[in-house]
gemmi code that builds the backbone of each chain (N, CA, C; Angstrom):
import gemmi

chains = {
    "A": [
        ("UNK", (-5.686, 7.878, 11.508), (-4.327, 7.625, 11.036), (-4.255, 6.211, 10.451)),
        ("UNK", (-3.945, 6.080, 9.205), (-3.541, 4.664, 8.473), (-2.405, 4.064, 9.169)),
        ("UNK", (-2.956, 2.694, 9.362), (-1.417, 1.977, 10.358), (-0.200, 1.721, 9.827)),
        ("UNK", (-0.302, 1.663, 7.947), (1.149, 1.826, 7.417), (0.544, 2.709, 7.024)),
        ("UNK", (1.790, 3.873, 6.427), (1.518, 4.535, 5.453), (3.010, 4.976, 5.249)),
        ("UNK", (2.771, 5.225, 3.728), (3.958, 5.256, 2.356), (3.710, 6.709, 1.438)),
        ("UNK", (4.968, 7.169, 1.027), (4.350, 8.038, -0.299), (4.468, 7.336, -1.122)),
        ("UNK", (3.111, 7.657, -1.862), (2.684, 6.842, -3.156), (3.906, 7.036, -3.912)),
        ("UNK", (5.063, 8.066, -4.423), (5.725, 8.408, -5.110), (4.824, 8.876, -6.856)),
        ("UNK", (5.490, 8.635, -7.668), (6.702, 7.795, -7.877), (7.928, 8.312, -7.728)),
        ("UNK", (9.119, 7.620, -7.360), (10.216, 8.217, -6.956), (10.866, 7.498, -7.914)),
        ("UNK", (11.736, 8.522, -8.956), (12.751, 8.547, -9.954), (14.024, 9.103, -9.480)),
        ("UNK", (15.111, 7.206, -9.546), (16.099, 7.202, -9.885), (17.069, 7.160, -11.353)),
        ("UNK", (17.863, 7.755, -10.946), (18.772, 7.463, -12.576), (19.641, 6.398, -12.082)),
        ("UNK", (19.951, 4.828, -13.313), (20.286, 3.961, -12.864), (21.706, 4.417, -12.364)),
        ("UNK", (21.956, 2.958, -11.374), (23.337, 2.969, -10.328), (22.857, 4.073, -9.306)),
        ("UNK", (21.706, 4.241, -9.316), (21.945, 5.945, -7.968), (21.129, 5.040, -6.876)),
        ("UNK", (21.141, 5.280, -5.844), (20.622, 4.570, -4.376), (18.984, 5.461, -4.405)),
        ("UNK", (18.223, 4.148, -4.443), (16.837, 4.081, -4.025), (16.478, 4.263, -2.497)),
        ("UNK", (15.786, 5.269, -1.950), (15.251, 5.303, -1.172), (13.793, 5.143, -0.329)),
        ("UNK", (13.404, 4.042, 0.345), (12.007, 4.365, -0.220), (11.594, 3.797, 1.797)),
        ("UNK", (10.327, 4.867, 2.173), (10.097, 5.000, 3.642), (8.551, 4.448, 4.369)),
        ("UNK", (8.761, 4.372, 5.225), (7.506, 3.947, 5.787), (7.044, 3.640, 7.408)),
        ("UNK", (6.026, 4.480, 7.236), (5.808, 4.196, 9.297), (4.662, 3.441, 9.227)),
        ("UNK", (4.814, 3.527, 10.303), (3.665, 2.510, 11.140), (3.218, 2.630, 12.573)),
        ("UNK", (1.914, 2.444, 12.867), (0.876, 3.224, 13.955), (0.980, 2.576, 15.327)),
        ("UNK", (1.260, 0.992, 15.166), (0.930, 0.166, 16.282), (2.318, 0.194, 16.664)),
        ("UNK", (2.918, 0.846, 18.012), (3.911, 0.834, 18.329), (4.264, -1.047, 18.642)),
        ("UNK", (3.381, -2.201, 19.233), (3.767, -2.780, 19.417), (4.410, -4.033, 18.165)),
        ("UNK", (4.110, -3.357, 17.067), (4.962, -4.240, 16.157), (5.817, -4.541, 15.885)),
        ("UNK", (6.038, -5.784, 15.673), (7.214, -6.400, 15.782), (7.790, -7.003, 14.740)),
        ("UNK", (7.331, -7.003, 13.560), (7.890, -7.801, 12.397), (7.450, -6.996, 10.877)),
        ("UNK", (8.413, -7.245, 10.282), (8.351, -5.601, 8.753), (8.552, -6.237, 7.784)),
        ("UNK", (8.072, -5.784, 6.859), (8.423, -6.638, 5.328), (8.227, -5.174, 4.566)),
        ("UNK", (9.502, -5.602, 2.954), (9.429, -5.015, 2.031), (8.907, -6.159, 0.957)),
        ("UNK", (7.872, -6.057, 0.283), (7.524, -6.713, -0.870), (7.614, -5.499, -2.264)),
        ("UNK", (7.921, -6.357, -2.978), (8.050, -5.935, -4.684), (6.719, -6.654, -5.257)),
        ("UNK", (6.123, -5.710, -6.222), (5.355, -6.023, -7.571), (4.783, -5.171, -8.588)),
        ("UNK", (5.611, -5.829, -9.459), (5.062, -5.768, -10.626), (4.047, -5.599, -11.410)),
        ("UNK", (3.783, -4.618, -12.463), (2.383, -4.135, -12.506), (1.564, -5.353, -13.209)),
        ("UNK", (0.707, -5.715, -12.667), (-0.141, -6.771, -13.152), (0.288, -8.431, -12.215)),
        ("UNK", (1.271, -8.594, -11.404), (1.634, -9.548, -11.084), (1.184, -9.040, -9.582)),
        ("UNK", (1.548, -10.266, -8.626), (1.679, -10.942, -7.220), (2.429, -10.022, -6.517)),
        ("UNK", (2.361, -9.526, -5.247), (3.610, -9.062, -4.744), (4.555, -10.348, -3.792)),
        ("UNK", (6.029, -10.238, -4.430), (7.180, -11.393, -3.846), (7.804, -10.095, -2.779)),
        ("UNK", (8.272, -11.084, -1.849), (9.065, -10.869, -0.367), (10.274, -10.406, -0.978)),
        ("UNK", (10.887, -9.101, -0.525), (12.151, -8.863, -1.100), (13.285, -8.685, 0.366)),
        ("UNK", (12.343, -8.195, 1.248), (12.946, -8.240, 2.991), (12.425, -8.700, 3.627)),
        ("UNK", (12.833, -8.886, 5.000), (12.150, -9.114, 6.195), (13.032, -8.481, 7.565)),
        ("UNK", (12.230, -8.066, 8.555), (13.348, -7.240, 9.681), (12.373, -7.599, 10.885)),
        ("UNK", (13.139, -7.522, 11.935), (12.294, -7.780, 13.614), (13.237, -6.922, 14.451)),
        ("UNK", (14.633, -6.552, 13.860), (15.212, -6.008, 15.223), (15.793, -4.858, 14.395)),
        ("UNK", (15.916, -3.693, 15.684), (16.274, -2.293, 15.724), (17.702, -2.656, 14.659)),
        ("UNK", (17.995, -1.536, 13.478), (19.199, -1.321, 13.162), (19.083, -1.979, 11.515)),
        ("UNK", (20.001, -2.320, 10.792), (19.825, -2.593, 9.458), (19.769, -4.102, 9.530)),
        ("UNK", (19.642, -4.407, 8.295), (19.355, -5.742, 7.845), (19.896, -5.800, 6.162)),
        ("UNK", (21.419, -6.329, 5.617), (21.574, -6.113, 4.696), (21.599, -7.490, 3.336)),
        ("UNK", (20.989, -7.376, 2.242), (20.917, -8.962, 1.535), (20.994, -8.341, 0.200)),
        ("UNK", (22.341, -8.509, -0.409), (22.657, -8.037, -1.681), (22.407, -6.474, -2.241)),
        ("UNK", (21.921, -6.222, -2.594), (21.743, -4.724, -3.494), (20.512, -4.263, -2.380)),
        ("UNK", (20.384, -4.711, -1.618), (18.996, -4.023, -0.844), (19.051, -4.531, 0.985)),
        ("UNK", (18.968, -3.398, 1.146), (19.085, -2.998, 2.854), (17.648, -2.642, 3.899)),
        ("UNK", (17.052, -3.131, 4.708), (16.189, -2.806, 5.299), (16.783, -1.987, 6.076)),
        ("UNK", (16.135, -0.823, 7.023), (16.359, -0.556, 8.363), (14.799, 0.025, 8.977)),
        ("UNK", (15.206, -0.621, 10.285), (13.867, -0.049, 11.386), (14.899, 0.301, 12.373)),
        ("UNK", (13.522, 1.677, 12.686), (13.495, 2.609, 14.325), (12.281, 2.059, 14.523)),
        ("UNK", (12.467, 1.139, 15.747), (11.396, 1.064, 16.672), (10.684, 2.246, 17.305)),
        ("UNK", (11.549, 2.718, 17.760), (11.530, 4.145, 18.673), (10.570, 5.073, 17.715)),
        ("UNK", (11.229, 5.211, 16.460), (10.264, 6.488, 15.718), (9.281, 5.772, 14.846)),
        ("UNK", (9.244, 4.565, 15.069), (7.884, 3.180, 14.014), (8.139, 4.022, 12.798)),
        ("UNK", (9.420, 3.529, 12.215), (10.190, 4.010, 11.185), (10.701, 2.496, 10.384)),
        ("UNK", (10.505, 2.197, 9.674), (11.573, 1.302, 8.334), (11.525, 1.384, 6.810)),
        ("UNK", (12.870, 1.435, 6.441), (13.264, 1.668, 5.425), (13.680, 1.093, 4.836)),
        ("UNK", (13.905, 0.794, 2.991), (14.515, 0.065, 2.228), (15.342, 0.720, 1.435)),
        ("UNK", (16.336, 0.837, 1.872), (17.414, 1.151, 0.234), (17.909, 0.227, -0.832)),
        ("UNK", (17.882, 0.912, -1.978), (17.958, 0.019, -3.186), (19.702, 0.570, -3.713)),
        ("UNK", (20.758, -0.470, -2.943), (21.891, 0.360, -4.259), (21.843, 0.131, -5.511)),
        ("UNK", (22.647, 0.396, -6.637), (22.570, 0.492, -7.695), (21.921, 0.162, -8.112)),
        ("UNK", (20.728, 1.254, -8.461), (19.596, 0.706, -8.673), (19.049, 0.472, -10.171)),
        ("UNK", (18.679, -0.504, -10.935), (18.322, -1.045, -12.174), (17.065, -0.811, -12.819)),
        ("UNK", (17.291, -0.711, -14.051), (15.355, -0.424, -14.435), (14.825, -1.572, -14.270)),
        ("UNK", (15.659, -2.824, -13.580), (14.752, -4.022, -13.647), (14.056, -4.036, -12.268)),
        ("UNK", (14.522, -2.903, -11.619), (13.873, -2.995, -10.043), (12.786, -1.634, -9.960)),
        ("UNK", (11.968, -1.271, -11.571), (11.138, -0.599, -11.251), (9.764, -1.263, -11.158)),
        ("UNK", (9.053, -0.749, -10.083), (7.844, -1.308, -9.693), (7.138, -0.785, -8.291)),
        ("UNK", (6.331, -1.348, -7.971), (5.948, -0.632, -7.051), (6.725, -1.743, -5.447)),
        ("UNK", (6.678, -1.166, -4.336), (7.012, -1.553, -3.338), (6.197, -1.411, -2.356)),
        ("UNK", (5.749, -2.001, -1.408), (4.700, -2.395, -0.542), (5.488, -2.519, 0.581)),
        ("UNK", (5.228, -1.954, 1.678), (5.583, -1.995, 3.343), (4.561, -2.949, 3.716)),
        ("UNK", (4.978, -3.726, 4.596), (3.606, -4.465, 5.538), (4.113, -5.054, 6.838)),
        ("UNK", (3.285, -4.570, 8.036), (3.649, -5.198, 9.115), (2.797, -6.106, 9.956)),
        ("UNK", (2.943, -6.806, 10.738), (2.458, -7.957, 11.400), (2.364, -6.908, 12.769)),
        ("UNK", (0.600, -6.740, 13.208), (0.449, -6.061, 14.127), (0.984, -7.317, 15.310)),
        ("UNK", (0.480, -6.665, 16.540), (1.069, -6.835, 17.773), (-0.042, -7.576, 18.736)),
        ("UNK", (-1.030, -7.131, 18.140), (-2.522, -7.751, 18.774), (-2.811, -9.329, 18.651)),
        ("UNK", (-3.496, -10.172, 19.406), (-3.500, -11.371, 19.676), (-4.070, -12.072, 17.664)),
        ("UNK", (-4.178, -11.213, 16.864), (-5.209, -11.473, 15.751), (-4.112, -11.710, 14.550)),
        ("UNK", (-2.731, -10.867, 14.728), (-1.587, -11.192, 13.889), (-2.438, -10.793, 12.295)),
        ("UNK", (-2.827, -9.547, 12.250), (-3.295, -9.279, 11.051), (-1.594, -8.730, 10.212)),
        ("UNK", (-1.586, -8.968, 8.959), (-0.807, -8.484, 8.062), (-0.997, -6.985, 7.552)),
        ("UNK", (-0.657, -6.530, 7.983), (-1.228, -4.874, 6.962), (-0.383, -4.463, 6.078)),
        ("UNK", (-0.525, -3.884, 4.912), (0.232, -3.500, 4.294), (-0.627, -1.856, 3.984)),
        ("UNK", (0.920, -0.987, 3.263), (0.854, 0.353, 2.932), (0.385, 0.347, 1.604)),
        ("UNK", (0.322, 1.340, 1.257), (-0.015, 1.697, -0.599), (0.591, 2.167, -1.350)),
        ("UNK", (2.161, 1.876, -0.669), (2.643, 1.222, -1.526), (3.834, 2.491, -2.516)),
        ("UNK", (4.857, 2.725, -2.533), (5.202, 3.485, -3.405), (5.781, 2.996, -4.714)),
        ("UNK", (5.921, 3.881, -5.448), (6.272, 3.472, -7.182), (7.745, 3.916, -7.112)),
        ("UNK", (8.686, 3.292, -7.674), (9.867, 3.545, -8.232), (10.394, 3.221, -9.557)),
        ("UNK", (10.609, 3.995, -10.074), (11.168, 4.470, -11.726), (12.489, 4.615, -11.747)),
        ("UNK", (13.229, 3.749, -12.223), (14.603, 3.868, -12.615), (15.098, 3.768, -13.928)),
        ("UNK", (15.615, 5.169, -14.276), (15.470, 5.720, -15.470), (17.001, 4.918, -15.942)),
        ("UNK", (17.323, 4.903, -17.222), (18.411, 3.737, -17.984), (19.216, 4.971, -18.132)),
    ],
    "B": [
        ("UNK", (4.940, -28.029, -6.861), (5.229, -26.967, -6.298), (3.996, -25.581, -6.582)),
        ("UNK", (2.920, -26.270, -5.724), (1.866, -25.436, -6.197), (2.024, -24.027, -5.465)),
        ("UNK", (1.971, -24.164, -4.170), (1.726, -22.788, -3.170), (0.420, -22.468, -3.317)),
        ("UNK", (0.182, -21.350, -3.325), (-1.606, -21.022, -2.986), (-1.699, -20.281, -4.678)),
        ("UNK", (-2.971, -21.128, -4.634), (-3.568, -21.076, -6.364), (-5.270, -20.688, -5.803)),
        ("UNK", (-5.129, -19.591, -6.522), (-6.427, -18.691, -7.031), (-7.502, -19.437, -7.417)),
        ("UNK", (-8.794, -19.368, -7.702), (-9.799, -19.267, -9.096), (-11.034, -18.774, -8.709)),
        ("UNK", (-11.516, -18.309, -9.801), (-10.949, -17.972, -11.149), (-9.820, -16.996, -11.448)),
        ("UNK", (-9.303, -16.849, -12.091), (-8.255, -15.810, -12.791), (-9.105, -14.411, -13.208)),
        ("UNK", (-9.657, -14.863, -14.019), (-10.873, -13.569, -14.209), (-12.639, -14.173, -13.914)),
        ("UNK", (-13.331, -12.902, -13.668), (-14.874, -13.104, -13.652), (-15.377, -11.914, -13.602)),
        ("UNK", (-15.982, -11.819, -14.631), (-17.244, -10.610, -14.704), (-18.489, -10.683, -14.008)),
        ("UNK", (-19.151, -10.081, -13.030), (-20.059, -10.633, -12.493), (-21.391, -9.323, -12.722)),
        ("UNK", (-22.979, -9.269, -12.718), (-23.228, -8.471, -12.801), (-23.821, -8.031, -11.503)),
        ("UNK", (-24.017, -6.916, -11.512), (-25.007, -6.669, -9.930), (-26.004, -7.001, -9.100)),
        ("UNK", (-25.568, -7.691, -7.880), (-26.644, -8.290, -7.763), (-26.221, -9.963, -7.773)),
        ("UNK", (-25.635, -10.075, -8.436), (-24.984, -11.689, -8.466), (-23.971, -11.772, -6.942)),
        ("UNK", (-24.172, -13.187, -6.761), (-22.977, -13.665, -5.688), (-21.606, -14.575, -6.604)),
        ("UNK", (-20.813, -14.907, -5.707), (-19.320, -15.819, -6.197), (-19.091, -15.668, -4.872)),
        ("UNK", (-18.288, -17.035, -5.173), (-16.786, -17.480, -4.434), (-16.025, -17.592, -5.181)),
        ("UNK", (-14.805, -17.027, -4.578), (-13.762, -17.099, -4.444), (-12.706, -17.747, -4.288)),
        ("UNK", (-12.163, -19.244, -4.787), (-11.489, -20.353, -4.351), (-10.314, -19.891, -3.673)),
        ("UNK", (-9.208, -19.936, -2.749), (-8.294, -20.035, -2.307), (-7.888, -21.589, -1.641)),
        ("UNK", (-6.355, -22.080, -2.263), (-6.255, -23.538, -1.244), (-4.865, -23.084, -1.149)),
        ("UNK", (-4.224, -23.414, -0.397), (-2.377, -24.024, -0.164), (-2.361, -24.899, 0.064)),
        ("UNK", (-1.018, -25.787, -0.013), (-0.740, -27.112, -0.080), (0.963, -27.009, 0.861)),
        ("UNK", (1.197, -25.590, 1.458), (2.588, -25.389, 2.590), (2.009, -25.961, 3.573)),
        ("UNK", (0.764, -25.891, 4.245), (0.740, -26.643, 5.513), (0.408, -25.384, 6.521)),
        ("UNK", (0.047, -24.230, 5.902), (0.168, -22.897, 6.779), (-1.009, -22.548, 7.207)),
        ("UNK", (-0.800, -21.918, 8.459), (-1.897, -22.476, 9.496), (-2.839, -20.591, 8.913)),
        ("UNK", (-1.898, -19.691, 8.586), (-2.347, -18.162, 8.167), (-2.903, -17.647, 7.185)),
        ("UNK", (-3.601, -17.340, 6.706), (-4.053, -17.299, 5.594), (-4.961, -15.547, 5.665)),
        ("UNK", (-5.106, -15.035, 4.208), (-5.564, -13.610, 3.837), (-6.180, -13.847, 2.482)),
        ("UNK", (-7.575, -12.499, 3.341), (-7.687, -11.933, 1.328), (-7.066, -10.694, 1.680)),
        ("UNK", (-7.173, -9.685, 0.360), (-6.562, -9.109, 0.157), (-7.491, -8.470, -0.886)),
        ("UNK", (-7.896, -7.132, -1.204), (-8.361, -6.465, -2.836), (-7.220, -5.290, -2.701)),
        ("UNK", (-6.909, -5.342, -4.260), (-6.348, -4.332, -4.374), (-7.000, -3.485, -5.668)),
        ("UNK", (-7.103, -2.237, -5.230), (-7.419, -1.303, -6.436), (-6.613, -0.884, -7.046)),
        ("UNK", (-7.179, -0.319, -8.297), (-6.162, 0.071, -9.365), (-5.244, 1.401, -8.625)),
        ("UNK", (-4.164, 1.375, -8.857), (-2.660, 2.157, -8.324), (-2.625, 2.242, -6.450)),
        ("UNK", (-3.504, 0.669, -6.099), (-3.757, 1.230, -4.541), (-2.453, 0.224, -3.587)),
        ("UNK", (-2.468, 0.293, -2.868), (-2.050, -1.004, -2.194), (-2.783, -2.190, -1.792)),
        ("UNK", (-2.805, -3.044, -1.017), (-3.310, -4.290, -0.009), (-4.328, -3.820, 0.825)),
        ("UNK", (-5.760, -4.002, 0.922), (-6.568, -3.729, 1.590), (-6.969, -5.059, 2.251)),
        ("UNK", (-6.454, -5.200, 3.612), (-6.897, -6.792, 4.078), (-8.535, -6.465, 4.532)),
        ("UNK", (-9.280, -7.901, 3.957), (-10.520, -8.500, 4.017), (-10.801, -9.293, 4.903)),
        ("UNK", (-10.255, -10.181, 5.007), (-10.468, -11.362, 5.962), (-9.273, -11.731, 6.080)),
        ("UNK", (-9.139, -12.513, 7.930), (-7.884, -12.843, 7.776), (-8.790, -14.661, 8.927)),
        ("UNK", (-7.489, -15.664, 8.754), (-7.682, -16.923, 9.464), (-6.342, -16.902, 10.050)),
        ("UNK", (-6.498, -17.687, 11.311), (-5.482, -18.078, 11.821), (-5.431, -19.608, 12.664)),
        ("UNK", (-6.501, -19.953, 11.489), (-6.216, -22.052, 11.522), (-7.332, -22.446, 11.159)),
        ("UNK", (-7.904, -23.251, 10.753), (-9.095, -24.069, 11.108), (-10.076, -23.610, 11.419)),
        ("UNK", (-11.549, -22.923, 11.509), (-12.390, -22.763, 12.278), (-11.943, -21.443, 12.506)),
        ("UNK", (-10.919, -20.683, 12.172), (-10.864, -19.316, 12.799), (-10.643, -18.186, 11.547)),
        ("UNK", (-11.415, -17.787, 11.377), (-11.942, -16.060, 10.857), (-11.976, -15.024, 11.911)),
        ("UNK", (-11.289, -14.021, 11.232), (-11.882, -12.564, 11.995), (-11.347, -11.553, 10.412)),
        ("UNK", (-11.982, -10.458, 11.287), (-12.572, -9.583, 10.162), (-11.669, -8.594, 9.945)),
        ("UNK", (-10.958, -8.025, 8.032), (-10.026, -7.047, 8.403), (-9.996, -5.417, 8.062)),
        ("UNK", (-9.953, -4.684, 7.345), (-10.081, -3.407, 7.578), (-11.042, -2.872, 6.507)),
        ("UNK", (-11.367, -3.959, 5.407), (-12.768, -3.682, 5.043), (-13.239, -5.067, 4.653)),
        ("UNK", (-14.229, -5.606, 5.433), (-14.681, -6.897, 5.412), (-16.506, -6.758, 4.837)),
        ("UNK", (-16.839, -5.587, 4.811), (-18.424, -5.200, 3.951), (-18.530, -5.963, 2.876)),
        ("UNK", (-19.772, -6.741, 2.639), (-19.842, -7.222, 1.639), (-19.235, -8.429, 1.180)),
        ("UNK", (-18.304, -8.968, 2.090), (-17.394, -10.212, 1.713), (-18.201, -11.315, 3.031)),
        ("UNK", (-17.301, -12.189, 2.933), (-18.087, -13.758, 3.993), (-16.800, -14.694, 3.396)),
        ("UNK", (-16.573, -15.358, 4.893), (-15.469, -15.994, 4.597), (-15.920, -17.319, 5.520)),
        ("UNK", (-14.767, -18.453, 5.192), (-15.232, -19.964, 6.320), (-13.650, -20.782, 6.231)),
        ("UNK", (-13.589, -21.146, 6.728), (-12.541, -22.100, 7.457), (-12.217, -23.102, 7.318)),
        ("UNK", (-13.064, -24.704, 6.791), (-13.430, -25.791, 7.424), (-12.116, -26.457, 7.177)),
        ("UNK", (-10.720, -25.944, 6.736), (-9.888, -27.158, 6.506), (-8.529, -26.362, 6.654)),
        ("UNK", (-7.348, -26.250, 6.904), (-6.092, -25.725, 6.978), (-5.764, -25.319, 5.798)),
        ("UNK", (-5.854, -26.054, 4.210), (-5.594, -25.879, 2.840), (-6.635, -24.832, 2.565)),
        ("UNK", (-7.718, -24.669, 2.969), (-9.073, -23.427, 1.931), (-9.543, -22.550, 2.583)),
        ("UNK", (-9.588, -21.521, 1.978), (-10.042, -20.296, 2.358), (-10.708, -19.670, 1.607)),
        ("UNK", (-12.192, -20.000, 1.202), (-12.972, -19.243, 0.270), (-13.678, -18.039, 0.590)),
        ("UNK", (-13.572, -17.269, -0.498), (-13.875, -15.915, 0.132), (-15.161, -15.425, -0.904)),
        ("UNK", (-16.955, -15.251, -0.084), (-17.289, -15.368, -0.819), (-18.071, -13.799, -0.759)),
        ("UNK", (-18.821, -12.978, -2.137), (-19.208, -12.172, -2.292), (-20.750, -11.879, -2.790)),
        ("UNK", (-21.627, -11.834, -1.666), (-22.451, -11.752, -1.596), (-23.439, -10.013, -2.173)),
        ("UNK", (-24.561, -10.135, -3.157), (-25.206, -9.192, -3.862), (-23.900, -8.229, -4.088)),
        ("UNK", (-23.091, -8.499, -5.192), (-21.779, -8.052, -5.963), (-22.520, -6.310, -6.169)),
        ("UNK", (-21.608, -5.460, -5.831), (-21.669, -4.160, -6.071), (-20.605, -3.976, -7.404)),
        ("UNK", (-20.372, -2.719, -8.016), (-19.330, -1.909, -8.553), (-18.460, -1.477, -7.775)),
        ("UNK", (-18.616, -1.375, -6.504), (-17.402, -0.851, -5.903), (-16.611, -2.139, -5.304)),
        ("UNK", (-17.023, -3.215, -5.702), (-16.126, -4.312, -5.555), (-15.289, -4.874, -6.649)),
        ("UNK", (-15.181, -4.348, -7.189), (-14.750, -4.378, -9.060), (-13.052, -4.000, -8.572)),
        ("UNK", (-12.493, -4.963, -8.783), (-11.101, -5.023, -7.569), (-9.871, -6.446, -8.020)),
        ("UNK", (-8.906, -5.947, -7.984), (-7.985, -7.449, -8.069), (-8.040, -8.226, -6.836)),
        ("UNK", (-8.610, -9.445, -6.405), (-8.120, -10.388, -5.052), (-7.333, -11.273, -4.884)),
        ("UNK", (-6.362, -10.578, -3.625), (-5.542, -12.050, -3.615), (-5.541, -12.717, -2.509)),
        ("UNK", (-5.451, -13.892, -2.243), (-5.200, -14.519, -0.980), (-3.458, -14.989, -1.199)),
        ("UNK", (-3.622, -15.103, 0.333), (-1.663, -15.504, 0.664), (-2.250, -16.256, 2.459)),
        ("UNK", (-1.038, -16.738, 2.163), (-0.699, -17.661, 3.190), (1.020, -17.575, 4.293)),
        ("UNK", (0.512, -17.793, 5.089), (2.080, -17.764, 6.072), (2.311, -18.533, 6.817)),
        ("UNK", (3.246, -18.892, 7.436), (3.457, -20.531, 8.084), (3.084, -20.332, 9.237)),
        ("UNK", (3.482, -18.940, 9.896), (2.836, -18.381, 10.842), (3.334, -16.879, 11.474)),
        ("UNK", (3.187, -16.740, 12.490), (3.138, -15.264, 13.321), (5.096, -14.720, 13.363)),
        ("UNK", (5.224, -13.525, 12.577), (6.518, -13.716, 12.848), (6.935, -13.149, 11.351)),
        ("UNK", (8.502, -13.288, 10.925), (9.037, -12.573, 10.072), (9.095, -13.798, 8.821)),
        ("UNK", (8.258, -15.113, 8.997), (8.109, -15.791, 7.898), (7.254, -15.028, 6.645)),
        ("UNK", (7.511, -15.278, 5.470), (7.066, -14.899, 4.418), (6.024, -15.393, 4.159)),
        ("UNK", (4.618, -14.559, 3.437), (3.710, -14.525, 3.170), (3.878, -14.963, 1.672)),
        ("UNK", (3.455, -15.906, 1.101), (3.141, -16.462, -0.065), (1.578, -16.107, -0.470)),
        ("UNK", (1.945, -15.709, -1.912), (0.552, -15.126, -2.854), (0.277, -15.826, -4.125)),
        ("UNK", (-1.248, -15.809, -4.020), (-1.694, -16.527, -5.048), (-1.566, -15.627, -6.160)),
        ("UNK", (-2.110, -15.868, -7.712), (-1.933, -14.901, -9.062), (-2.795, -14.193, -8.991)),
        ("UNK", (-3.902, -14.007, -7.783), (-4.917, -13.325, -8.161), (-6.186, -13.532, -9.047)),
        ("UNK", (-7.191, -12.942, -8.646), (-8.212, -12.968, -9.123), (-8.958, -11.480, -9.484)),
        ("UNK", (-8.847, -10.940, -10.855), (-9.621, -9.850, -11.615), (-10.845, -9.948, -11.880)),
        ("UNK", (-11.287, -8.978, -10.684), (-12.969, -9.461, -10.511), (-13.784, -7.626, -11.098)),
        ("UNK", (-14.694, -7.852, -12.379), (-15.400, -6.611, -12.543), (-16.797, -7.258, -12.404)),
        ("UNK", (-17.428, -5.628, -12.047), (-18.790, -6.073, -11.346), (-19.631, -4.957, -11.948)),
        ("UNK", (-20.260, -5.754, -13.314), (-21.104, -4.391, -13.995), (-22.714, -4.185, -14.144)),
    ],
}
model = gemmi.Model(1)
for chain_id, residues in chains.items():
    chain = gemmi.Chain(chain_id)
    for i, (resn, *xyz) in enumerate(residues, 1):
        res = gemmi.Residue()
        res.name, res.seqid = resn, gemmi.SeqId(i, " ")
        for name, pos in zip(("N", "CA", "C"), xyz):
            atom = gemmi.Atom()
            atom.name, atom.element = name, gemmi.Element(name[0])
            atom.pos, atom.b_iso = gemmi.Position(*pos), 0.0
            res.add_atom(atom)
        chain.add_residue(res)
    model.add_chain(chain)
structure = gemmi.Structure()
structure.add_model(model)
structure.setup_entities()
């Protein structure tokens, strides 16, 4: 079992419609979640960050984690063709080594 | 306002050849990663540090070699270069353990023919 894992997508929105985009994770004892954005050919930038059960909301974009089901999520409201790209889950395991892992990541297409 | 800077940007290498990999930051962050990513893949961690003197190994570390000696560098080096290392690398950095943000270098586009 991969410790994140994502559907690759790509998942097509039509703009203004709410982005949905999911991701679990293996090591129940984790404790810290990130959504990163990038761009094809660029860096991936920090677009969230979450540590506790329930949502986390910062402008047009919402995290949420289930601890319980090693579940977190990012919704995108109104969503823009400027927010197509791919999106990357990554969590900070739990083990004394604090490795970063990240998923592979799904694609989102937001059609004009 | 450097943050963590790459080099090279690009390198063709042929088989059989070695490189390093430059990685430095200038945040002061004690965390540091490589990272390859394949074409349409995600983040495959390589090596990871967590200060000074400390390496350990991450979910595909074959073929790579990494060292420590200073808080700012993290060179990541690639020893008898295959084709299946023919890969974008990035290193990033974090201040530390926790929901602080991971800062990334531009990468390095490495083919290996």
């Amino acid at each position: 079992q991969k410790e994140v894992e994502q559907n690759s997508g790509p998942l097509s929105v039509p703009e203004g419609a709410i982005a949905s985009l999911n991701c679990t994770y293996s090591d129940r004892g984790s404790q810290s979640f990130f959504w990163y954005r990038q761009y094809s050919g660029k860096s991936p930038e920090l677009i969230m960050s979450i540590y506790s059960n329930g949502d986390k909301e910062d402008g047009r974009f919402t995290a949420q984690l289930n601890k319980a089901s090693q579940y977190v999520s990012l919704l995108i409201r109104d969503s823009q063709p400027s927010d197509s790209a791919t999106y990357l889950c990554a969590v900070n395991s739990e083990d004394s080594s604090y490795k970063l892992i990240f998923g592979s990541g799904t694609r989102l297409l937001v059609r004009p | 306002n450097a943050g963590v800077t790459q080099t090279p940007k690009f390198r063709i290498l042929k088989i059989g050849q070695s490189m390093t990999l430059q990685c430095t930051q200038d945040m002061n962050h004690n965390y540091m990663y490589w990272y390859r990513q394949d074409p349409g893949m995600g983040l495959k961690l390589i090596y990871y540090s967590v200060g000074a003197g400390i390496t350990d190994k991450g979910e595909v570390p074959n073929g790579y070699n990494v060292s420590r000696s200073t808080t700012e560098d993290f060179p990541l080096r690639l020893e008898l270069a295959a084709p299946s290392q023919t890969s974008v690398y990035f290193c990033a950095s974090k201040r530390d353990r926790g929901v602080t943000e991971a800062f990334f270098g531009q990468g390095t586009r490495l083919t290996v023919v």
